[in-house]
N, C-alpha and C positions, 0 to 999 in steps of 0.2 A: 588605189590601183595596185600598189608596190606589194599590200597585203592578199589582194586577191590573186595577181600572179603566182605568189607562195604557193598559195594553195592549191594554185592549178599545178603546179608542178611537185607537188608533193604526195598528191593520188595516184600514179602511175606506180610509186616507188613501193606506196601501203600494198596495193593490187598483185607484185610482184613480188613483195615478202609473202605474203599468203597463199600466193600460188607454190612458190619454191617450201611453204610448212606443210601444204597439203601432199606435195610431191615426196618428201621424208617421211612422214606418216603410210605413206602409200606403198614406200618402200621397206619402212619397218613391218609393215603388215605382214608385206609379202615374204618377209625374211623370217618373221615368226611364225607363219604358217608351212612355210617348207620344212623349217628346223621339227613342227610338232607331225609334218610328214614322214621325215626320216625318223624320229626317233618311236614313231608309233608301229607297234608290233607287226610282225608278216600274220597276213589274212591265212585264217587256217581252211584244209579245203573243204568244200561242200560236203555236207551230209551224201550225196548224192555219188561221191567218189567211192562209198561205202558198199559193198554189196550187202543186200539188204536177205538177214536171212530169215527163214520159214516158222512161221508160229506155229506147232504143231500141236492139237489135242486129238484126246480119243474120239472115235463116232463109231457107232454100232451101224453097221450097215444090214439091212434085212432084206432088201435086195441086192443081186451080185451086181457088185462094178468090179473096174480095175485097176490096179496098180500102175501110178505113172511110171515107177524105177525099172520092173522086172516084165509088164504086162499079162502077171497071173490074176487070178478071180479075188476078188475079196466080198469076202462075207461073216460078220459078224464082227470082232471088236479090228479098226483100223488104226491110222492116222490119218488126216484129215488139216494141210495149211490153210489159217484162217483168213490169209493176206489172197492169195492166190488162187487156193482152190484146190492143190495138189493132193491125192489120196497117195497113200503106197501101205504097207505092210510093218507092224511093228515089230520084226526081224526078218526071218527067212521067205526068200521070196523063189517064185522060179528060174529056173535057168542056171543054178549055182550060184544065184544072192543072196550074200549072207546075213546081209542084216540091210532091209528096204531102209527102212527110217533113217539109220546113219549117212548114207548116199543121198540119199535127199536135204537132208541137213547139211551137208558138205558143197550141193550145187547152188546153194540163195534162189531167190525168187525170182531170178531174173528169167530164166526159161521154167515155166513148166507146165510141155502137152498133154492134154490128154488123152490118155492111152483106151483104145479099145479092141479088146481081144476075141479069141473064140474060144469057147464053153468045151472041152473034150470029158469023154466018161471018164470020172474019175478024180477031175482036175479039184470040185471042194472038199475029199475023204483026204488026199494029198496034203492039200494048203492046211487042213484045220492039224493035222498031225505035225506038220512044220512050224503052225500058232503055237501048239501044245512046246514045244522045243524052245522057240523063242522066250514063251513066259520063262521058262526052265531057267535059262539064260540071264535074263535082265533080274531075276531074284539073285543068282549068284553075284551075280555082279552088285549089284544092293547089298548084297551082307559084306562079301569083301571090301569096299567102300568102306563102309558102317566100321568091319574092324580094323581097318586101318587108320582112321580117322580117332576110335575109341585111342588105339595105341601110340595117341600124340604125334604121329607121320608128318600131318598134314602142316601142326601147329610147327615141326622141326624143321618146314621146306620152305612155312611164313619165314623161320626167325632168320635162315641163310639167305631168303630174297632181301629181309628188312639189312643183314648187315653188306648185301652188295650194293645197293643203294645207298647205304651211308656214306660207302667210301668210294662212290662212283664220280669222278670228277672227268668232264672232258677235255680238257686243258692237259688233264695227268694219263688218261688214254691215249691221247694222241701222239703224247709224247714219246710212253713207251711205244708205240708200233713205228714211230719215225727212229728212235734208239736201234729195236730190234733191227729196221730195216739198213739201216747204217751198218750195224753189227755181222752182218747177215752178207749183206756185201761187200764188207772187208773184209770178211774169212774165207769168204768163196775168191775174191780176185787175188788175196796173197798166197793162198794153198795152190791154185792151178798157177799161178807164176811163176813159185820155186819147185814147183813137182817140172815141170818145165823145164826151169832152167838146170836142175839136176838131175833128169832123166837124157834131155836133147845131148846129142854133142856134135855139132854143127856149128858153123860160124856165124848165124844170125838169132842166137839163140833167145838174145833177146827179146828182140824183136816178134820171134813166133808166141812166146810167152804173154807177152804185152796182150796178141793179138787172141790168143786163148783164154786170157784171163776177163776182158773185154766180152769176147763171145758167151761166157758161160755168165756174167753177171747182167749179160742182155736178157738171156735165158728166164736169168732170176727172176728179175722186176717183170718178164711178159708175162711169167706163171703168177706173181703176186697180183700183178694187174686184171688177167683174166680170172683169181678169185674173188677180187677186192665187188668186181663188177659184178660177179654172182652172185656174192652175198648181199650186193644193192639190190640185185632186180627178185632173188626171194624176200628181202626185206619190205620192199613195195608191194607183193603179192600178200605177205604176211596183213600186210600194215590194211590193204585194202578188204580183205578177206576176213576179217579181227573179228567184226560180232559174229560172223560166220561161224569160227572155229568155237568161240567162246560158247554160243548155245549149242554146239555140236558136243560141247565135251559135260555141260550142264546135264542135256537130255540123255545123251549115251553112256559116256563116261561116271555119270552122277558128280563130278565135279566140279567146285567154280574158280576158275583161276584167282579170282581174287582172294579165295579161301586161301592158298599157297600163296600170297604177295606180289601173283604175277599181272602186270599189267599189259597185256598184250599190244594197245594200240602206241603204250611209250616205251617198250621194249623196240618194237619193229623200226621205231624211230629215230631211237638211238644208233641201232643198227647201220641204218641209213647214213647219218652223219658220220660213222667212223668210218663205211665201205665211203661215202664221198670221202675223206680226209683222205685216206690212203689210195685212192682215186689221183 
């Protein structure tokens, strides 16, 4: 009986070590899964943040439509978004438009109505004269491209992006704009103090110096504030607007940023982070 008591009192004790191992297990878990919460990278944003821009090819139109950007006639070779729909002009359009396609390239695909206009005498002798102009146009710009690119331009604007990037550190940006800004406002509050106290001749001369010196380096940081903040909020237009400009400078321009080293969506980024730092 002495041994069967044992062991009734000895299950309670087994039951209660196991509960208190599951409970440490339970809490290790939970402490290893926070820990691979924090140190797991910030979610980068949605494709969707993107403005999404216009795939344009040529279309021969052989009946007249019209131009989303300008609402002149189009007829014969156009442009034509493959995503959307949008027609316009592969330069000059009506109304004093100078070049339909790059406007259209410039708004994404997020609006684009279509336009329907009215037929006046005259209006496709007009527009094909202004085609003629356009082509004119987009050849020059081709060859200029072509030879500036032949006379290693392009290859000299790679090697200057490749060495700011080598030696871009943000640890070492930051620091210099927090020096400059230090620097920046010790020279502005000691010059108006002693201009101050060596112009005034008054009994509180002081005191008015203090109070001028104070005033003008309030000044300082509201003007570096109100740019710091600019260059955040074109940074975020930049940043969001990126494939935009990119096919805009591809199609028109004939250039690819990446040819020149530029990366548009880690530039605007960067941006960002230095306007928040000095924020």
């Amino acid at each position: 009986s002495c041994q069967g008591g044992t062991k009734g009192a000895a299950a309670p004790v087994t039951v209660t070590m196991a509960s208190s191992t599951r409970s440490h297990a339970s809490t290790a878990d939970s402490a290893i899964s926070l820990l691979q919460e924090v140190r797991s990278p910030a979610p980068q944003p949605p494709l969707a943040s993107f403005v999404t821009p216009h795939t344009l090819y040529e279309k021969t139109y052989l009946r007249p439509k019209w131009c989303s950007i300008c609402g002149g006639i189009l007829l014969g070779v156009a442009a034509k978004c493959d995503k959307c729909g949008l027609r316009c002009h592969l330069g000059y359009g009506r109304g004093g438009h100078q070049d339909c396609r790059a406007e259209a390239l410039l708004k994404g695909c997020e609006s684009c109505p279509q336009t329907e206009g009215n037929y006046k005498f005259g209006d496709v002798t007009r527009q094909k004269i202004r085609d003629a102009r356009s082509r004119a146009r987009i050849l020059v710009v081709q060859e200029a491209v072509a030879e500036q690119r032949s006379l290693g331009k392009f290859s000299e604007l790679s090697r200057y992006a490749d060495a700011v990037k080598a030696v871009w550190n943000k640890t070492s940006v930051r620091c210099v704009f927090l020096l400059a800004q230090l620097i920046s406002t010790g020279v502005l509050a000691f010059v108006s103090y002693f201009a101050v106290r060596i112009v005034a001749d008054t009994g509180n001369e002081h005191s008015l110096a203090i109070l001028q010196a104070a005033a003008l380096v309030g000044l300082l940081l509201l003007i570096e504030l109100v740019l710091a903040g600019a260059l955040h909020v074109a940074a975020a237009r930049i940043r969001r607007h990126s494939k935009v400009i990119e096919v805009f400078f591809s199609s028109v321009v004939k250039v690819d940023l990446s040819e020149v080293g530029i990366d548009l969506p880690i530039l605007a980024e960067e941006s960002q982070l230095v306007a928040s730092f000095a924020l």
